[in-house]
C-alpha positions in Angstrom: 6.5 -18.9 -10.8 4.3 -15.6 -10.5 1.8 -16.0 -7.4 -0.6 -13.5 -8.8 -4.2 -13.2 -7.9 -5.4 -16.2 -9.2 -8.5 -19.2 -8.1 -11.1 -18.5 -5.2 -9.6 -19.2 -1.7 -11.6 -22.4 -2.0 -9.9 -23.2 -5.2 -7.0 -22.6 -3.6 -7.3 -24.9 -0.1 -7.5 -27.9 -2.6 -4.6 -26.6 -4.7 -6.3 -26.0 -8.0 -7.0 -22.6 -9.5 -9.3 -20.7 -12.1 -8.5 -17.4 -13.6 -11.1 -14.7 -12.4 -13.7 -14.0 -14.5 -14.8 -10.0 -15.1 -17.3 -8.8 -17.8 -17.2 -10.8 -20.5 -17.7 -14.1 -18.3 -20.1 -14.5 -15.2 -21.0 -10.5 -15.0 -24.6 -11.3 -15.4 -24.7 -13.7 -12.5 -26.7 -12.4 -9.8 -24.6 -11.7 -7.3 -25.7 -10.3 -3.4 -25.0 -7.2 -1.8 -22.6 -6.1 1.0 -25.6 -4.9 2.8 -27.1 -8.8 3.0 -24.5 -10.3 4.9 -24.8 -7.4 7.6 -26.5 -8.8 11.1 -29.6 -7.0 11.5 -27.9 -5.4 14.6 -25.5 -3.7 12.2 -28.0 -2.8 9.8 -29.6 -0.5 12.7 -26.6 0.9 13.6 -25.7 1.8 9.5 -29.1 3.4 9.3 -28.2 5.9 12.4 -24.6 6.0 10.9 -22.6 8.7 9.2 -23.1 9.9 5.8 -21.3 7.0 4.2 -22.9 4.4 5.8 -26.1 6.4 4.7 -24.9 6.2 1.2 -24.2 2.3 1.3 -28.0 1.6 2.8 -29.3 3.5 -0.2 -27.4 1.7 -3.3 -24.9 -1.0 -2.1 -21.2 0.1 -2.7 -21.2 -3.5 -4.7 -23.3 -1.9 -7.6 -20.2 -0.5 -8.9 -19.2 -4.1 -10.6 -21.8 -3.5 -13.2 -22.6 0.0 -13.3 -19.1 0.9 -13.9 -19.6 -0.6 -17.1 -23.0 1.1 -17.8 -21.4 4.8 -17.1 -18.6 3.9 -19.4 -21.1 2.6 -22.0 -23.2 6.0 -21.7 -20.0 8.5 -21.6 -18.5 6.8 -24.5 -22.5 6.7 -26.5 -22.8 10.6 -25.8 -25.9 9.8 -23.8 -24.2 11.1 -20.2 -21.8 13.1 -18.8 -18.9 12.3 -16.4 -21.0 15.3 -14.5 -23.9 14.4 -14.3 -23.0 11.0 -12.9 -24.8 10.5 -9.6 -22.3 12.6 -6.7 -22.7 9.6 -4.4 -21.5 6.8 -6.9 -18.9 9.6 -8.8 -17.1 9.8 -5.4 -18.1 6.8 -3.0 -19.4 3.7 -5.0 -16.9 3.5 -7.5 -14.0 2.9 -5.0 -15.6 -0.4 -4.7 -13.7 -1.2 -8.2 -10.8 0.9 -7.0 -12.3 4.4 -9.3 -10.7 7.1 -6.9 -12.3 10.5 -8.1 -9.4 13.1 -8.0 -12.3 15.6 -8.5 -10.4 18.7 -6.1 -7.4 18.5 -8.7 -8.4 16.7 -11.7 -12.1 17.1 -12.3 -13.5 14.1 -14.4 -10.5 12.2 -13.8 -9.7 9.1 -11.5 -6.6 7.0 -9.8 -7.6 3.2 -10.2 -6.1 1.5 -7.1 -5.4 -2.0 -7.7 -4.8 -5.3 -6.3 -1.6 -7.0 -6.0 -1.0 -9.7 -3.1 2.2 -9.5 -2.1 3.3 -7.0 -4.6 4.0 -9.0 -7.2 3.5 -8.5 -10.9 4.8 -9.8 -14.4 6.3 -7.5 -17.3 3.2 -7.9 -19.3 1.3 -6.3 -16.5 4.0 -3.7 -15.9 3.5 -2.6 -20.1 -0.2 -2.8 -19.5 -0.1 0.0 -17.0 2.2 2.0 -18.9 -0.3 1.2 -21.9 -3.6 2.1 -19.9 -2.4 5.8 -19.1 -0.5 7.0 -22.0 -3.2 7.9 -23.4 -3.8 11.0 -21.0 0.0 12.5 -21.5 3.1 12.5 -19.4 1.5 14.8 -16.6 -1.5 13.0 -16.1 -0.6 9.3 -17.3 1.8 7.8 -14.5 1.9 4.9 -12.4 3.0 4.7 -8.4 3.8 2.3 -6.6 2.4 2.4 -2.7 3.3 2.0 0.6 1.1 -1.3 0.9 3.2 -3.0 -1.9 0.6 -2.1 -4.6 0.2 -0.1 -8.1 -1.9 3.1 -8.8 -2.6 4.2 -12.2 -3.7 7.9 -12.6 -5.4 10.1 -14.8 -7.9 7.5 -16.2 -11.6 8.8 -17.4 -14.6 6.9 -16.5 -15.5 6.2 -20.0 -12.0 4.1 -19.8 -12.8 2.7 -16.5 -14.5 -0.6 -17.7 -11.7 -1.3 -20.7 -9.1 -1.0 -17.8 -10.8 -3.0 -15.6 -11.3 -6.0 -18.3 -7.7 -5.7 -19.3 -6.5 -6.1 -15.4 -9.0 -9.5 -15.1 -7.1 -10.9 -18.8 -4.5 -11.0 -17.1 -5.6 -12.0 -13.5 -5.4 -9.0 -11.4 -8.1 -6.8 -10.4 -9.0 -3.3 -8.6 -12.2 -4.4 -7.1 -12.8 -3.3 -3.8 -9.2 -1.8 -3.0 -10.9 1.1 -1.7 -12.6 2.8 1.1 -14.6 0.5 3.2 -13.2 -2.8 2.1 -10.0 -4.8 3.0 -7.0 -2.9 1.2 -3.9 -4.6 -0.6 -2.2 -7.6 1.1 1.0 -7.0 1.9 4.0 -10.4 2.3 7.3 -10.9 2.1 9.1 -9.3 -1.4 12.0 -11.9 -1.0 9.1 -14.6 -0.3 10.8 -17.5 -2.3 14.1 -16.0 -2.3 15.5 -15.8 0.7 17.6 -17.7 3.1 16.4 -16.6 6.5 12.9 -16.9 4.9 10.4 -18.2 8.2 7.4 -18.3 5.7 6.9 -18.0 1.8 4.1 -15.4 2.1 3.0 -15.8 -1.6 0.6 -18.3 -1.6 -1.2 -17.1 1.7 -1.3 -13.5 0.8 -3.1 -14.9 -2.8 -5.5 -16.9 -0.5 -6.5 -14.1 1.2 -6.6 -11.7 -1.5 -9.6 -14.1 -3.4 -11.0 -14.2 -0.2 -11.6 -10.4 0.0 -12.6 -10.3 -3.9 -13.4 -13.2 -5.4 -17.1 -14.3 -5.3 -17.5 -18.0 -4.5 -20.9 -18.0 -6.2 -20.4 -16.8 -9.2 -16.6 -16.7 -9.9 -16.5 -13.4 -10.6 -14.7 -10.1 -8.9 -16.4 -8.9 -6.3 -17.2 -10.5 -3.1 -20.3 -8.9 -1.1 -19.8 -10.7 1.9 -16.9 -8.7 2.7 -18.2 -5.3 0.8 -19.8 -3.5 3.6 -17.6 -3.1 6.3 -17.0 -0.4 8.7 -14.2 1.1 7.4 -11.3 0.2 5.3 -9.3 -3.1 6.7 -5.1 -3.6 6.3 -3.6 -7.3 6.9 0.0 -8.0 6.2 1.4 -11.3 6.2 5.4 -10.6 7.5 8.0 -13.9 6.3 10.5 -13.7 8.2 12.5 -11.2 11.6 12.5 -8.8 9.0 9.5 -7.6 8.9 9.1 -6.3 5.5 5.4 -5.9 5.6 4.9 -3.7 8.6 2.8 -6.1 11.2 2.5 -3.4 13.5 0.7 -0.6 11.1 -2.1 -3.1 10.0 -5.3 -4.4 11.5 -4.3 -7.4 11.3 -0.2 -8.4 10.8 0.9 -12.0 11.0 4.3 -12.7 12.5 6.1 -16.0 11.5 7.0 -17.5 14.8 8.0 -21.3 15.6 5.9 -23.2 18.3 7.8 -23.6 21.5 7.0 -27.5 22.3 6.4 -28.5 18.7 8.5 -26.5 16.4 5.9 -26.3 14.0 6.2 -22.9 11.9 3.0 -20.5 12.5 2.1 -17.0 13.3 1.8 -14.9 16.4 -1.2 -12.6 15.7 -1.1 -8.5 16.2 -4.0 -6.5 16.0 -4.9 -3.6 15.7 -2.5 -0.9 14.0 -3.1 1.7 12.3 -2.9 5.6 11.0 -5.5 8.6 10.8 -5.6 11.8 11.3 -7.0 11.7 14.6 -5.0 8.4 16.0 -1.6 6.9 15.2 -1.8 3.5 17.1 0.6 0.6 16.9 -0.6 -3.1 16.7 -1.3 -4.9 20.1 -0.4 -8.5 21.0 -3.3 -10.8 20.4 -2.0 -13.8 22.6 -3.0 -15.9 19.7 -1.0 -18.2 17.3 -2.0 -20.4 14.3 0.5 -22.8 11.7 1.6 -21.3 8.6 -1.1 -23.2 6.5 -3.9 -21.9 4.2 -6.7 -23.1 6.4 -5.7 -21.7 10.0 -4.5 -18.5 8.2 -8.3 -18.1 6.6 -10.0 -19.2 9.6 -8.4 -16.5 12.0 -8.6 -13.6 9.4 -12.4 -14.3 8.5 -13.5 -14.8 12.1 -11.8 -11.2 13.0 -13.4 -10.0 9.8 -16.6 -11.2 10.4 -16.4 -9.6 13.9 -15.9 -6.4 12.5 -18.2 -6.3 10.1 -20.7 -6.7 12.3 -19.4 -5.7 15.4 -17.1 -2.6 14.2 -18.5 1.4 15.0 -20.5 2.6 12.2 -21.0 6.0 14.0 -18.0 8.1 14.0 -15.7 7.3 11.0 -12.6 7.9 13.1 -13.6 5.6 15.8 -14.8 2.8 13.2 -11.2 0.9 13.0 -10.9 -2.5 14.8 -8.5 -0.9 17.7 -11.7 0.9 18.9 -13.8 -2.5 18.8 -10.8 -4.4 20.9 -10.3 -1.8 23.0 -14.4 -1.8 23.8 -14.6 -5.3 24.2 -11.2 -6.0 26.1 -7.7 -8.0 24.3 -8.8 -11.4 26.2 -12.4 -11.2 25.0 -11.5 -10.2 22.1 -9.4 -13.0 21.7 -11.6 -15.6 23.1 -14.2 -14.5 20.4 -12.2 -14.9 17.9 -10.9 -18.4 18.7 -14.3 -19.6 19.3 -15.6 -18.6 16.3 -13.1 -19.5 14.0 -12.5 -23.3 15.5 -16.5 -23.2 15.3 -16.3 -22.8 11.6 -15.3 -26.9 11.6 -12.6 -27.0 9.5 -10.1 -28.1 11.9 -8.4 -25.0 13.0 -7.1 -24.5 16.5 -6.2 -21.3 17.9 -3.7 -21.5 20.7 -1.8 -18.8 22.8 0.5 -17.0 21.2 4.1 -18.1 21.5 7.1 -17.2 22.7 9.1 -14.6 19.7 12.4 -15.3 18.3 15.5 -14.0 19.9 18.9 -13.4 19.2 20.7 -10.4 17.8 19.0 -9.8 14.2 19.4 -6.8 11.9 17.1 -6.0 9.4 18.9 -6.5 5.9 18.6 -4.3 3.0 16.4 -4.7 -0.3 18.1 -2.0 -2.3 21.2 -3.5 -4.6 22.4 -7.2 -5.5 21.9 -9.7 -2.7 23.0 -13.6 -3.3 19.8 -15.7 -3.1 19.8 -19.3 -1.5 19.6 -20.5 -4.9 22.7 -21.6 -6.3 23.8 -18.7 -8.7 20.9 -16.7 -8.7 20.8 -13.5 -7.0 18.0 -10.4 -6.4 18.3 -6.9 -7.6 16.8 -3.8 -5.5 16.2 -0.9 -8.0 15.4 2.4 -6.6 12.0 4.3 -8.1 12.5 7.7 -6.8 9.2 8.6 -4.5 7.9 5.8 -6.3 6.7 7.3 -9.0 6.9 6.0 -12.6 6.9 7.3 -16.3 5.2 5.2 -19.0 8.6 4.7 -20.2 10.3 3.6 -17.0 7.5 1.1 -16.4 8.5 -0.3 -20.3 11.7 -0.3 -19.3 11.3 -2.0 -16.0 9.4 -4.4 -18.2 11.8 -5.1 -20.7 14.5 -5.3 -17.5 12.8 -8.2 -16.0 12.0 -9.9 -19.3 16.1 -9.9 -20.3 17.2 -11.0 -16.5 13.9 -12.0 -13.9 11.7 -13.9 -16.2 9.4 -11.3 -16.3 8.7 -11.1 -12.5 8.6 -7.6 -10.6 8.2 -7.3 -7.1 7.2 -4.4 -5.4 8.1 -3.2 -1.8 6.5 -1.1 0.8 9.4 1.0 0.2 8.0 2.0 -3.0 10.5 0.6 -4.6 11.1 -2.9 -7.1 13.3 -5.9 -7.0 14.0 -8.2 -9.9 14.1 -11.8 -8.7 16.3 -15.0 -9.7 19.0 -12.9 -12.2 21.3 -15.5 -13.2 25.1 -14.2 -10.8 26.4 -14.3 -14.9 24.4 -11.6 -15.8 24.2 -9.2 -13.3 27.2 -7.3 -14.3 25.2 -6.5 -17.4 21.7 -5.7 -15.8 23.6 -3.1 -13.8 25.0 -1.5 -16.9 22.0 -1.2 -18.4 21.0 2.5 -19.4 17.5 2.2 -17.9 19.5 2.2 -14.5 22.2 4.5 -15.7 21.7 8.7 -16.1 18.1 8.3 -15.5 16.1 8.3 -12.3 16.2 4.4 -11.9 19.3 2.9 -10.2 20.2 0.3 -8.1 22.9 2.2 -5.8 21.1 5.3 -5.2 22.5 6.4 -1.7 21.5 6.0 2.2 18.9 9.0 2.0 17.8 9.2 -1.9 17.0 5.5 -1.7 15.2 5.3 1.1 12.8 8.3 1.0 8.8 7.6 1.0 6.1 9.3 -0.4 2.5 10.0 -0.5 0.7 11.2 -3.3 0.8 15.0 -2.4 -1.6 17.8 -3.7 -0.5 17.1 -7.0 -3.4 14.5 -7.3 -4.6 14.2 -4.1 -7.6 16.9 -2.7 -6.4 16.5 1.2 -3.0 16.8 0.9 -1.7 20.4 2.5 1.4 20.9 0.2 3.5 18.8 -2.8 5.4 16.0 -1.5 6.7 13.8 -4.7 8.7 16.4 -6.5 9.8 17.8 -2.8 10.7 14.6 -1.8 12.8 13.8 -4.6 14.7 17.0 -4.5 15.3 16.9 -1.2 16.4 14.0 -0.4 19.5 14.2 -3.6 20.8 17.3 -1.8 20.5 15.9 1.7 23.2 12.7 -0.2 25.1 15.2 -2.0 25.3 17.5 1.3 25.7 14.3 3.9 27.4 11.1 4.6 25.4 9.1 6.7 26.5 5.6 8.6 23.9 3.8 7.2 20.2 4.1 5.1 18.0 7.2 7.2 14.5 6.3 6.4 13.0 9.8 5.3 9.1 9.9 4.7 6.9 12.4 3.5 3.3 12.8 4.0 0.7 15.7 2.9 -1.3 16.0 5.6 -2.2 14.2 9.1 -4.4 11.3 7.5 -0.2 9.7 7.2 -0.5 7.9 4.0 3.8 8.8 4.1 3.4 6.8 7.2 5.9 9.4 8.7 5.0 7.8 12.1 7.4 5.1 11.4 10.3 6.8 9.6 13.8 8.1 10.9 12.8 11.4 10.0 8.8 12.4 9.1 7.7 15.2 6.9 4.3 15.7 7.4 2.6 19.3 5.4 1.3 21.7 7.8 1.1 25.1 8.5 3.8 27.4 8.7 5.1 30.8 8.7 8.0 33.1 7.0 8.9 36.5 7.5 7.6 39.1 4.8 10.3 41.6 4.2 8.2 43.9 2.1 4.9 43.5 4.5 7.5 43.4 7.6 4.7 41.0 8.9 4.9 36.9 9.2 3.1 35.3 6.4 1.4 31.5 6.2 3.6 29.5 3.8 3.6 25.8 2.7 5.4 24.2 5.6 5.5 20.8 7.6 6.6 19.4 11.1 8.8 16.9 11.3 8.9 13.5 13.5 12.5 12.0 14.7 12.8 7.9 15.9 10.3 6.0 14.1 11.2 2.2 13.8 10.7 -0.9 12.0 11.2 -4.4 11.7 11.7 -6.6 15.3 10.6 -3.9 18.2 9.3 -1.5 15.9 8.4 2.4 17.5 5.9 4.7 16.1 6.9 8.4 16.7 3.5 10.2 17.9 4.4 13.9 18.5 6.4 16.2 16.0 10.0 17.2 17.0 10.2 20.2 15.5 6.7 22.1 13.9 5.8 25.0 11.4 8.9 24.7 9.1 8.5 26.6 5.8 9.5 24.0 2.9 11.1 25.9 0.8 14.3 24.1 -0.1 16.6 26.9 1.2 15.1 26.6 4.9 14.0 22.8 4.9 17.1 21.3 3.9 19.4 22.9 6.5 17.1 22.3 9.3 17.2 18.6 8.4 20.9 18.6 7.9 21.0 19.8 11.5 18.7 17.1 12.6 20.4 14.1 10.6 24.1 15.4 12.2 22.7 15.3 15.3 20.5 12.6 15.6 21.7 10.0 13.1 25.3 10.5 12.9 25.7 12.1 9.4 28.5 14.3 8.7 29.6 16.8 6.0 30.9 16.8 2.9 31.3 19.3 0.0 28.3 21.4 -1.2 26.3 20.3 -3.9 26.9 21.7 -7.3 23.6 23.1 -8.1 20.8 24.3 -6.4 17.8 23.2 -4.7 15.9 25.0 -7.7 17.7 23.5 -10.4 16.6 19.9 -8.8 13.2 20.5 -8.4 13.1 22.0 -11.7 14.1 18.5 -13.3 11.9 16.6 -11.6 9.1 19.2 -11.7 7.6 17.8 -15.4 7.4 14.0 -13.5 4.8 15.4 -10.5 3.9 18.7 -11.6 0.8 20.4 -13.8 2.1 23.5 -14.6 
């Protein structure tokens, strides 16, 4: 069974569902604004805010439900321009349907961020993705997948924007507000289901909360005003089991399966919090609070911190506007007590007790990569490596046609930005791995300790703040770091373009983040500025998780033929790797094959 987004969280409490509704349905229900549900304490504070929150009090961010279709409409009837599209709704109000303008690198053209709780997906939307972009040609037209578990689809036009967007609600996913100042993807378990030291099946709640975000209890549409004004953009993840394949401790708020001491009962210990920016990397605080593993307690908690937020959170400086800054102002315990009061005050029965006591035991974080025996009796999942997590239209068809021969058409996604292919019968796995979609191409399912476990941004391929190229980089890299290197187990490489850390090099083994740098100029005899980075050593994950805050090593050039030594030097001597024979071709014959994938030349 798929657990897409599917029913309002109402809906869902009482265990029904209805399929969203988007334009053809419901869209001319009036529907309120963001700007409504705001205390009037907030709307003061907005109207003295920064530019964004200037924008917002102007035309609500939720106008882009509708007038996404009326731009698309008027581009497609010859009667307006991409350009001459208001600035403020070309490159703010339309991330409220998940219309990213790429305008620094491709003018007129947008990424569409979607949503998909708990990262799961079925084949038929996998070949509608590869469908929506082919359209704009292989260096344009690609998918990613993301670090929060989610899908990207690039190079779309706005006169395309609204067909896309009815296509995603067909089939019951949508990319309204999965950007800027709204609550971004919800991230669970990807072996939720599957897995036999599973604490909690994530897929349901993650749903829940998903429809809460964007579904609009009024009307049964997309879109839900009450939470489309917040301070800034909002991450929950929703972690099933000591794994902790969601990454509690990097989101605002991160719910950590944990049993009750006296009762047993299974529930969650909440962590607040976490986060990164280019200003402040901050990892998620205990919030001394803990709620069952149901669908009611689970909403309660969330909305009450939400609310809170909302109304409470900075709309001043956009780098102080993240709930840390509002816990930290109020205090943990007050914090706390606000939150329990307000969400048991909602009447619905929830209670919000002290957080409990964590598992312990040795435990060590298992791998998603490769074939893994599931609980169920001959059934087994299947990790497949997406290098930098980047995909071709024809990879995602072939993904597609993979999981409709051996997973029932489900696709899962990870936060490593890669996919697993659930329930393959134990028969047919020897097959699956001799298909030629995961054989001579860039897909596999044994792709090494460093190739398979490199992370990446976007880069300035796409993105306008990104300080050098990180995809094609990152692919090339990492194959001659495994051709180069033996190392003792999977070293967690990440790669970021600049210090906003969407790479999330903070909590890597090794973090490439772009910088500045400088080489020598043999013809100038002078020091010139180059593409470079810095790079951060010891970031963890899973159970006691570290975020590494301060560079090791800063203002390495990246070219291939001074990068990849000094991180041969670092991996030898801080993670244990050891020689072996020199690759057979060069660091410019790699990037070269992977250049046509992330490159416009």
């Amino acid at each position: 069974m798929l657990f897409l987004c599917s029913g309002s969280a109402a809906s869902l409490l009482h265990a029904t569902s209805s399929p969203p509704r988007g334009r053809a349905v419901g869209m001319s229900a009036t529907k309120a604004t963001g700007l409504s549900f705001l205390s009037p304490d907030a709307v003061e504070r907005a109207k003295a805010g920064n530019p964004i929150e200037k924008v917002k009090l102007a035309k609500d961010g939720t106008t882009a439900f509708t007038s996404v279709y009326e731009y698309a409409a008027a581009i497609r009837a010859g009667s307006l321009t991409w350009e001459e599209v208001e600035k403020a709704d070309l490159d703010t109000r339309l991330k409220w349907v998940g219309l990213l303008h790429r305008g620094k690198r491709t003018p007129g053209r947008f990424m569409m961020r979607l949503r998909t709780p708990n990262g799961i997906i079925s084949s038929e939307l996998m070949r509608f993705y590869a469908d929506s972009v082919e359209p704009y040609g292989p260096d344009l037209g690609v998918v990613d997948i993301t670090t929060r578990q989610n899908f990207q689809l690039r190079g779309i036009p706005l006169e395309d924007a609204g067909d896309v967007t009815d296509g995603l609600h067909a089939r019951n996913q949508t990319a309204f507000q999965s950007a800027l100042d709204n609550v971004r993807n919800l991230v669970g378990s990807p072996l939720a289901g599957i897995d036999d030291q599973e604490m909690v099946d994530t897929r349901h709640l993650c749903t829940v909360l998903s429809d809460l975000i964007s579904l609009d209890p009024d009307t049964g549409t997309r879109g839900n005003p009450k939470w489309g004004n917040l301070p800034r953009k909002f991450n929950i993840a929703v972690s099933g089991s000591r794994d902790d394949f969601a990454h509690t401790h990097i989101n605002d708020i991160g719910l950590e399966p944990c049993a009750h001491s006296e009762t047993g009962e299974m529930g969650f210990n909440v962590v607040l919090g976490g986060y990164m920016s280019i200003k402040r990397v901050a990892h998620s605080i205990e919030g001394d609070m803990w709620v069952p593993a149901q669908v009611q307690p689970v909403v309660d908690v969330s909305e009450a911190i939400l609310r809170i937020f909302r109304d409470e959170g900075a709309r001043g400086d956009r780098q102080k506007a993240r709930l840390m800054w509002l816990i930290e102002e109020k205090g943990v315990e007050a914090f706390r007590d606000q939150v329990a009061a307000e969400a048991e005050a909602y009447g619905r029965g929830t209670v919000v007790q002290r957080a409990q006591p964590k598992p312990t035991g040795d435990f060590t974080r298992r791998e998603l990569l490769g074939v893994h025996a599931q609980p169920q009796p001959g059934l087994s999942r299947v990790g497949v490596h997406v290098p930098a997590g980047r995909l071709s239209v024809a990879e995602c068809r072939a993904i597609a046609d993979l999981a409709d021969a051996y997973s029932a058409g489900e696709i899962r996604a990870t936060v490593e930005q890669n996919i697993i292919l659930p329930n393959v019968a134990d028969a047919e796995v020897p097959k699956l791995l001799a298909e030629p979609a995961l054989n001579g191409g860039r897909l596999s399912v044994d792709p090494g300790n460093i190739v398979g476990h490199t992370v990446s941004c976007t880069g300035s391929q796409f993105c306008g703040l990104a300080m050098v190229e990180t995809k094609a980089n990152a692919e090339a890299v990492a194959k001659l770091l495994d051709e180069r290197l033996v190392t003792p187990r999977p070293l967690r490489i990440h790669w970021t373009g600049c210090p906003n850390s969407c790479g999330q090099v903070q909590a890597a083994d090794i973090g490439i983040m772009g910088g500045p740098a400088k080489k020598f100029d043999p013809e100038s005899g002078k020091n010139k500025a180059v593409p470079g980075c810095n790079i951060f050593l010891g970031g963890t994950i899973g159970e006691n998780a570290h975020l590494s805050l301060e560079p090791a090593v800063k203002g390495v050039p990246l070219e291939h033929d001074i990068l990849v030594p000094k991180l041969e030097e670092l991996i030898i001597e801080h993670f244990g790797g050891t020689p072996r024979p020199a690759p057979s071709a060069g660091a410019g014959g790699l990037l070269a094959k992977v250049k046509a994938l992330f490159r416009r030349d």
